[in-house]
C-alpha positions in Angstrom: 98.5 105.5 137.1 95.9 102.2 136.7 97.6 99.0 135.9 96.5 98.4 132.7 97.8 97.4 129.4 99.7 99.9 127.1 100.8 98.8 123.2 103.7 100.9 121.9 105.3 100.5 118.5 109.2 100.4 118.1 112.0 99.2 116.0 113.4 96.3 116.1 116.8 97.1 117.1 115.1 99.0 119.6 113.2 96.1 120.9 116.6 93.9 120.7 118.4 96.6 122.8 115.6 96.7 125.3 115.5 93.0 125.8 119.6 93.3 126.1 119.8 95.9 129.3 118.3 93.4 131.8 115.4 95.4 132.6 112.6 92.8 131.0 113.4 89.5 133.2 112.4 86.9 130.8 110.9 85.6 134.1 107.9 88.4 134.3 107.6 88.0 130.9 104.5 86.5 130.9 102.5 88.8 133.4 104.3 91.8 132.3 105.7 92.5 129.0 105.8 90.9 125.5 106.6 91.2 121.9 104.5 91.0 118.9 106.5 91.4 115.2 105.2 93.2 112.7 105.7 93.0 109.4 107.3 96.6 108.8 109.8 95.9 110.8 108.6 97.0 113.9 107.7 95.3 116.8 104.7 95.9 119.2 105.5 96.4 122.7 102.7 95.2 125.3 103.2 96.5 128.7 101.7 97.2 132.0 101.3 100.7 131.8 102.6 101.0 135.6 106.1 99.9 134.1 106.8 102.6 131.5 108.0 105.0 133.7 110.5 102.7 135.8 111.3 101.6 132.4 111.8 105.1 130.8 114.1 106.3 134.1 116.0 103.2 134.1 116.7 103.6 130.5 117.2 107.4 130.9 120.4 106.5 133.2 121.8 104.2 130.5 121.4 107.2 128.1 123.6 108.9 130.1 125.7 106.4 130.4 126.6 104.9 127.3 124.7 107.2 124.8 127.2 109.6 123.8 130.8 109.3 122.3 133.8 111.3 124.2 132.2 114.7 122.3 128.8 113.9 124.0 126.8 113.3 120.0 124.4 110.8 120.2 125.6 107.2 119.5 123.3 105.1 117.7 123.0 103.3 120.6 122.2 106.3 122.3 119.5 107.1 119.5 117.5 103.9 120.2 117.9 104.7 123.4 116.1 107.9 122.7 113.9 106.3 121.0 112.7 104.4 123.5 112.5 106.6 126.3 110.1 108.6 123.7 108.1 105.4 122.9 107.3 104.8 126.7 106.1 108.1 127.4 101.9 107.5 127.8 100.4 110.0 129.7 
């Protein structure tokens, strides 16, 4: 996997969440992620490409985790978790 940028489109309440589990350090912001609004109410992800699949398996444990009520349906937490993990796939 090269090191080089990816764009990805998501919600944002998915962005929100994603900026909420820790994983983007406001501190490697600069070199390593960022947002961009848009004006459907989506955001623009920019990432190194090499993090989307630490960021896709750290989310995929927080999935498990808290994405599912006590009958293990989706939450809608869990959805934009989903979402997310689909978002960051890029082959």
């Amino acid at each position: 996997m090269n090191d080089d940028d990816v764009s990805i489109q998501v919600s944002a309440k998915s962005a929100e969440l994603l900026a909420k589990t820790g994983l983007l350090l406001p501190s490697d912001s600069p070199a390593l992620w960022e947002f961009e609004p848009l004006t459907n109410g989506m955001v623009l992800l920019r990432l190194r490409r090499a993090m989307t699949e630490p960021f896709r398996e750290a989310l995929t444990v927080q999935l498990a985790e808290i994405g599912f009520d006590e009958n293990y349906n989706l939450t809608a937490e869990g959805a934009l978790i989903e979402d997310l993990i689909d978002g960051l796939f890029v082959p």
